[in-house]
SEKE-451714 format. One record per atom (N, C-alpha, C, CB): residue in one letter; x, y, z. Coordinates in steps of 0.2 Angstrom, whole numbers, plus 5000, padded with zeros to 4 digits. Glycine has a CB too. Example, Ala and Ser with C-alpha at 12.3 -4.5 7.8 and 13.67 -1.06 7.14 Angstrom:
// residues 2
a506649725039/a506249785039/a506649845039/a505749785045/s506449895035/s506849955036/s506450005039/s507049975029/
***
This chain:
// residues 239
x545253655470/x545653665465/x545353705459/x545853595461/x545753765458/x545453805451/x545353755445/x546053875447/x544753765441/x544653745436/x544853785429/x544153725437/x545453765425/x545553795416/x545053785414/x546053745411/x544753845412/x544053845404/x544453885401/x543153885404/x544353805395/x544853835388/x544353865384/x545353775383/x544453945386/x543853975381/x543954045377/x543153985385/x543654085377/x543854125373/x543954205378/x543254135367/x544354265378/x544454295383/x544554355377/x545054265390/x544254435379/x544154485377/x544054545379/x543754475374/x544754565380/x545254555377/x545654515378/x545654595378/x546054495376/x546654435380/x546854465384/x547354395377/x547454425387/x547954425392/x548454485390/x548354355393/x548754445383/x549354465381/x548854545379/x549654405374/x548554545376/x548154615373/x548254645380/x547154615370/x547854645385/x547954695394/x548654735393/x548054625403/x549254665395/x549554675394/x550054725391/x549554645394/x549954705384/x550254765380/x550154835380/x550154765374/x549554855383/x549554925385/x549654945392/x548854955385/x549754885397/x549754905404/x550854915404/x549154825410/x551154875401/x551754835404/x552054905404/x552254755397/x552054965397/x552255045397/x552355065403/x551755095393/x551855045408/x551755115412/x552055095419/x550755155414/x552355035418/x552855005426/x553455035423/x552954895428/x553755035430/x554455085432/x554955005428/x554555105444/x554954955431/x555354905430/x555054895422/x555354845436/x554654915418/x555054895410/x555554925406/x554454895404/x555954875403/x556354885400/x556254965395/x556254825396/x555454975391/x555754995388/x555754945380/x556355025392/x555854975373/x556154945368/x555354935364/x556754875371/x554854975364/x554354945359/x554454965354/x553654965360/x554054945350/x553954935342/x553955005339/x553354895339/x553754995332/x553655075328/x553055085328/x553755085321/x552655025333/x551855065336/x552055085342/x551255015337/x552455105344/x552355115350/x552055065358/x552055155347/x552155005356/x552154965359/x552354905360/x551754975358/x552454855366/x552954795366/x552554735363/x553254775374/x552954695361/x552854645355/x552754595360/x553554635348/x552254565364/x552254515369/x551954435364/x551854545375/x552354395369/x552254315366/x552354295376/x553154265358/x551854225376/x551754215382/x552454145384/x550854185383/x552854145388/x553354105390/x553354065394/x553754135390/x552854065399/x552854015404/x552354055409/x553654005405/x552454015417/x552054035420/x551753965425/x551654085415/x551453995429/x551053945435/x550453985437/x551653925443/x550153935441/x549553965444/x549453925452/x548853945438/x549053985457/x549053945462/x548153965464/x549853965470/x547953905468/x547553905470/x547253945476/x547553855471/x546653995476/x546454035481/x545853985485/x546154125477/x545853955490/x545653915495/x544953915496/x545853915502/x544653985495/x543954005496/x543753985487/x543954105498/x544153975482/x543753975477/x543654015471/x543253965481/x543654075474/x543354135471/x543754175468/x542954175476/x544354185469/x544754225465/x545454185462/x544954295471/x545454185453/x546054155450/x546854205451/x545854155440/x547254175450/x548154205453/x548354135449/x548454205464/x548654185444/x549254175438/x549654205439/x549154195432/x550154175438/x551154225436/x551054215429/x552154185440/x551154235426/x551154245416/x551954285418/x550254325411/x552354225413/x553054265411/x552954265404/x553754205413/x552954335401/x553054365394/x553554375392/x552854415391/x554054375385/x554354405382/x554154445377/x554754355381/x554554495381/x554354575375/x555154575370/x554354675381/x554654585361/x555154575358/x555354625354/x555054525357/x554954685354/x554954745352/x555754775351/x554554775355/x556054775356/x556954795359/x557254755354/x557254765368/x557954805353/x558454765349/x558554665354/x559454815350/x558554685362/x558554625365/x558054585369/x559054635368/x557754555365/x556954515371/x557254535379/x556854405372/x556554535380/x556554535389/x556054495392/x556354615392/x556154475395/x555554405399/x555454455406/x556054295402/x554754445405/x554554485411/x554054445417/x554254545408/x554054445426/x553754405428/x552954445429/x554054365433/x552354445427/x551854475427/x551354435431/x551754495421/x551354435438/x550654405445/x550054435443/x550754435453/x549554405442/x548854435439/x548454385445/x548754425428/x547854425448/x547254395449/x546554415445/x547154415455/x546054365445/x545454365441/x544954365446/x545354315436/x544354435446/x543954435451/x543254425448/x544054515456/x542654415449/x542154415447/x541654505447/x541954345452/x542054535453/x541754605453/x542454635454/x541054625460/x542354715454/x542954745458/x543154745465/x542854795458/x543654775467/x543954765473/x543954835475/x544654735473/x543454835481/x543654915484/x544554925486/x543054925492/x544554965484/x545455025486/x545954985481/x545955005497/x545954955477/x546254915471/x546254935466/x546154865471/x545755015467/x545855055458/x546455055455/x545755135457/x546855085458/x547755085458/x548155025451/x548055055466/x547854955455/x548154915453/x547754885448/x548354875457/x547354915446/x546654865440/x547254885436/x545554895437/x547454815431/x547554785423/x547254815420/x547354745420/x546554785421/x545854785414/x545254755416/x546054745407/x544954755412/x544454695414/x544254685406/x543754705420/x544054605406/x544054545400/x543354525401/x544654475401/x543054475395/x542554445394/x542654405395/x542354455390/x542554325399/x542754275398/x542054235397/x543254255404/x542554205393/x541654145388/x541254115392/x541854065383/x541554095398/x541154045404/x541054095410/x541553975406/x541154145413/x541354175419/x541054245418/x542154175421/x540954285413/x540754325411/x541254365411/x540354345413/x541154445415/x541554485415/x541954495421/x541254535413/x542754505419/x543354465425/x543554565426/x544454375418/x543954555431/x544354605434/x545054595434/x544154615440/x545454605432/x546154555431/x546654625435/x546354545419/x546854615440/x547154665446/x548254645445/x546654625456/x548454705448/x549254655445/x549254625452/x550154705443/x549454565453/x549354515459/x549854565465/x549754425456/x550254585464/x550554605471/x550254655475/x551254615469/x549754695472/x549254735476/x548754685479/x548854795471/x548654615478/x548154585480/x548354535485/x547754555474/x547954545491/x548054495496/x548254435495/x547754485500/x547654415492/x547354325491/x548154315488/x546354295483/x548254345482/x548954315479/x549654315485/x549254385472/x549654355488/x550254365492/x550054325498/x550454445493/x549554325500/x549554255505/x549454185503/x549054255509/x549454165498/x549654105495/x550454095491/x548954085490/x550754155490/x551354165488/x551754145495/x551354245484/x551554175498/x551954155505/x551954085507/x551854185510/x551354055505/x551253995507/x551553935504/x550753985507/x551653965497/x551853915491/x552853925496/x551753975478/x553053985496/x553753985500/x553753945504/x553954055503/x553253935508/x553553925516/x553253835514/x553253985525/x552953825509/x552853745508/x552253705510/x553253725512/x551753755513/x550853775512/x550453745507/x550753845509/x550853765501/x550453775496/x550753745488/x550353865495/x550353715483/x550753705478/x550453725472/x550953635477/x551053755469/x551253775461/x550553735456/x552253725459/x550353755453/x549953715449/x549953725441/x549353715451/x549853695438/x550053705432/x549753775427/x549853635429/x549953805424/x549653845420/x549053825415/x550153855418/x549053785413/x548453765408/x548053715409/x548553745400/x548153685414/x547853595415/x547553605424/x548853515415/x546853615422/x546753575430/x546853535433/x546353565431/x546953515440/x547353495445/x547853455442/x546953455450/x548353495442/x549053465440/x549353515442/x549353435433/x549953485449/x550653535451/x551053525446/x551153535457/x551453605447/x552053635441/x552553605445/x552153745440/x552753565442/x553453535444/x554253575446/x553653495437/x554053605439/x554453655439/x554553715443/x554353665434/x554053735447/x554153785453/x554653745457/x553453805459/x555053795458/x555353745465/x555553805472/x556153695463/x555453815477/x555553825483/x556153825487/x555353785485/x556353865491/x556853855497/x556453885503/x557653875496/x556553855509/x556353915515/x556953895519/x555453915520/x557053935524/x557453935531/x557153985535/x558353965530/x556853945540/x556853985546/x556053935549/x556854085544/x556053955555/x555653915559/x555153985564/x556253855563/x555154015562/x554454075563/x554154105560/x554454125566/x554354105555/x554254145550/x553454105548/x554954145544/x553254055548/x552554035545/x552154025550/x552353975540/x552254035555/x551754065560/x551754125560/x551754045568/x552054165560/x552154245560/x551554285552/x553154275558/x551554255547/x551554265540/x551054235538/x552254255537/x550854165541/x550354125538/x549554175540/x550354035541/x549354205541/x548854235541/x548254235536/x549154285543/x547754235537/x547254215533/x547254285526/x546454195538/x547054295521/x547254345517/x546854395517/x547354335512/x546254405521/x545954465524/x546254515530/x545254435526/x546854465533/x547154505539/x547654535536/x547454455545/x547754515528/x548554555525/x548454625522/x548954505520/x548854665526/x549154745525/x549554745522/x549454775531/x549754755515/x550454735512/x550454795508/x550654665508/x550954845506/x551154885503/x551454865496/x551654925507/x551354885492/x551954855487/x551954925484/x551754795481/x552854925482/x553054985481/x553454965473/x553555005489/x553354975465/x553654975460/x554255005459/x553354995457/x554854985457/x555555015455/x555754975449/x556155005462/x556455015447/x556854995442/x556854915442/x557555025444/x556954875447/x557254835448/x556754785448/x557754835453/x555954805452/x555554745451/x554954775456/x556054675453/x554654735461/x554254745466/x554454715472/x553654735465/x554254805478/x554554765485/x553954785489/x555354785489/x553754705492/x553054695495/x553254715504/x552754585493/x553154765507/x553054765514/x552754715519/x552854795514/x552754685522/x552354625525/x552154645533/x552854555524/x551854605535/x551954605543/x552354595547/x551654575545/x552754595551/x553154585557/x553654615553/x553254505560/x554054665551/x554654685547/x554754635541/x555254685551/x554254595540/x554454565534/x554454575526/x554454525535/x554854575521/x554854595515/x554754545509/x555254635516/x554554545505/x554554515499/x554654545491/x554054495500/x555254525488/x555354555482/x555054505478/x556054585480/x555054545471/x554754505468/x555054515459/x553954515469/x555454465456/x555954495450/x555254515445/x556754435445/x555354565441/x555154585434/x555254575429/x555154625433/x555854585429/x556254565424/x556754525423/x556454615422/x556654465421/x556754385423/x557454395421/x556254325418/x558054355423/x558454335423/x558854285425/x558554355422/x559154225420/x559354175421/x560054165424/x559254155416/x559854125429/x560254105434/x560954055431/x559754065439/x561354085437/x562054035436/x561953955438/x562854055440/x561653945440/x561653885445/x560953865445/x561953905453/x560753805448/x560153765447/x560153715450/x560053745441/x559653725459/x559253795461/x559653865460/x559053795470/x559353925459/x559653975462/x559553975468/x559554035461/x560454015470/x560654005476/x560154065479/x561454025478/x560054055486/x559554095489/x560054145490/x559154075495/x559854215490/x560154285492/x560354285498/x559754345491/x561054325502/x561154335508/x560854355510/x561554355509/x560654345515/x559954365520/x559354345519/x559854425520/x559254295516/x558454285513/x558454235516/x558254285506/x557754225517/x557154175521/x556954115515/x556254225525/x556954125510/x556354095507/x556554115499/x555554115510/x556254085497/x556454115487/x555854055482/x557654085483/x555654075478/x555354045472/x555654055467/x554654055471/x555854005463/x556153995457/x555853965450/x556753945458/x555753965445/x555453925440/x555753925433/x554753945440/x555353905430/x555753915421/x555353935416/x555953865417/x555653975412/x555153985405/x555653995399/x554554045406/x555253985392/x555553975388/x555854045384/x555253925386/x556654025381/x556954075380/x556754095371/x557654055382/x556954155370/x556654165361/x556854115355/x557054235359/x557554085357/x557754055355/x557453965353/x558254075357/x556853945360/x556653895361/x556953875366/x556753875356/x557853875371/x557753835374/x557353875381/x558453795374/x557753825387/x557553835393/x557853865397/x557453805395/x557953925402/x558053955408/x557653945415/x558054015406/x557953955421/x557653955423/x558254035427/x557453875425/x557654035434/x558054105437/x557654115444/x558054185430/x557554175447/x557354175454/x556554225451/x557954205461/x556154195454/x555754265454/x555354305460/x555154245449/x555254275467/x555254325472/x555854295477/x554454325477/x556054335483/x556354315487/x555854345495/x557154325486/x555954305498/x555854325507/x556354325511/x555454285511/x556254405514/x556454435521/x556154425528/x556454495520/x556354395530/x555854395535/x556254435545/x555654295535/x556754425544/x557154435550/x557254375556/x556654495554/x556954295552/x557054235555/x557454205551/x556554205557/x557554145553/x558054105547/x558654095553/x558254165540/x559354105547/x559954075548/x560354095556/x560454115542/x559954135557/x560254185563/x559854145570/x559954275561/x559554105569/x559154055575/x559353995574/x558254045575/x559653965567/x560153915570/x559453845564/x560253925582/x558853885560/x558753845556/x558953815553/x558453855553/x558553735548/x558953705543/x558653725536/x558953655544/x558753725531/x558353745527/x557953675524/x558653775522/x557553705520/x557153645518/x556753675508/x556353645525/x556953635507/x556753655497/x556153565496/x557953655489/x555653615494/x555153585487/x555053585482/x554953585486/
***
C-alpha cells in the first residue's frame, strides 16, 4: 500500500497545475485577469502501483476563474527519476519534504497508471483514499461486462503500448487488442446514480467530488471499449 506523507510539496499540486491546465485541448478556457485559472482541489482518489515505486492520483479541480466553475479530472503519476520517452507528458517536477525531488507525469501517458486503471475497471484493483493511508475510496465505484476482456488487457505495465490522444472532449487511451479507453476532463454530473454505462461500453469508473456551492455530484470519469462484453452474452458486475 502507498503510504500519505503529509508534508510540504514545492511547488504544489494546485501551483503545477495552474500553468500546465492552459495548454490541454479539453480546458475550458475562462482564466482570470492574470491570465490564469483560479484552481481549488475537489476531490479525487489514489490507486496503488504493486511494485511500490511510482504514486497515481486522479486530483479533480475546480477552475474558478470563468463566469462558470469547471471541475476538471486531472491523473497525475509521482516518479522518483524521469521517464525515458515521457518528455511530452512531464507536468513538472516538485520538492517533496520526505521523497525529495518528484517527477509529476499526466497519468494517461503513463503505463503503471493505465494498467491499474484497468484493473480498478475490471475489479483487480481498489480505489484508495486520497489523503489516508490504507483506506479504500468508497466512493469509486465500478461496472464491467464482459468476460475476456481481463485476460486480454490485464497485462503487467511494462508490456503496455498505449497512445493517448487529447481532444475537445477529454482523452482517448488506445489499448491493446482494439481496445479503447476514454477518459472525461471535464467533469460532469450525472442524471442517475450509478451512471448508466454508455452504449457500447465494457466497463466505466464513476466517483464524486464536491460542487462550488459545497454540495455533492457525482458523474462518469473513464469508460472502456473493449470489443467484448454484451455481444457474448456477459453479465455485468459493479463494485
Amino acid at each position: 500500500m502507498a503510504v500519505i506523507h503529509h508534508t510540504d510539496l514545492r511547488p504544489t499540486k494546485l501551483e503545477l497545475l495552474t500553468s500546465w491546465l492552459p495548454s490541454r485541448p479539453w480546458y475550458g478556457g475562462g482564466q482570470d485577469d492574470q491570465g490564469e485559472p483560479e484552481l481549488a482541489k475537489s476531490g479525487g482518489f489514489r490507486l496503488d502501483d504493486p511494485r511500490g515505486e511510482v504514486g497515481i492520483e486522479f486530483i479533480v479541480v475546480t477552475d474558478a476563474s470563468g463566469p462558470h466553475p469547471t471541475t476538471y479530472l486531472v491523473p497525475l503519476t509521482y516518479r522518483g527519476a524521469p521517464l525515458d520517452g515521457l518528455e511530452h507528458a512531464l507536468v513538472g517536477t516538485m520538492e517533496h519534504g520526505v521523497l525529495g525531488r518528484r517527477w509529476a507525469y499526466d497519468g494517461c501517458h503513463d503505463p503503471v497508471l493505465v494498467a491499474q486503471l484497468l484493473g480498478l475497471i475490471e475489479g483487480r484493483v481498489q480505489a484508495q483514499d486520497q489523503n489516508t493511508s490504507d483506506t479504500p475510496d468508497r466512493e469509486i465505484t465500478c461496472s464491467y461486462v464482459g468476460e475476456g476482456a481481463a485476460s486480454a488487457l490485464s497485462a503487467p505495465a511494462s508490456a503496455f503500448t498505449t497512445t493517448a490522444t487529447d481532444d475537445q472532449d477529454g482523452t482517448a487511451l488506445a489499448l491493446p487488442h482494439g481496445a479503447a479507453l476514454r477518459l472525461h476532463r471535464a467533469l460532469q454530473p450525472a442524471q442517475n446514480d450509478p451512471p448508466v454505462l454508455p452504449q457500447g461500453a465494457t466497463g466505466r469508473v464513476s466517483g464524486s467530488w464536491r460542487m462550488p456551492d459545497g454540495t455533492s455530484a457525482r458523474g462518469l470519469f473513464a469508460v472502456l471499449h473493449t470489443g467484448f462484453g454484451r455481444d457474448r452474452g456477459a453479465a455485468p458486475t459493479t463494485h
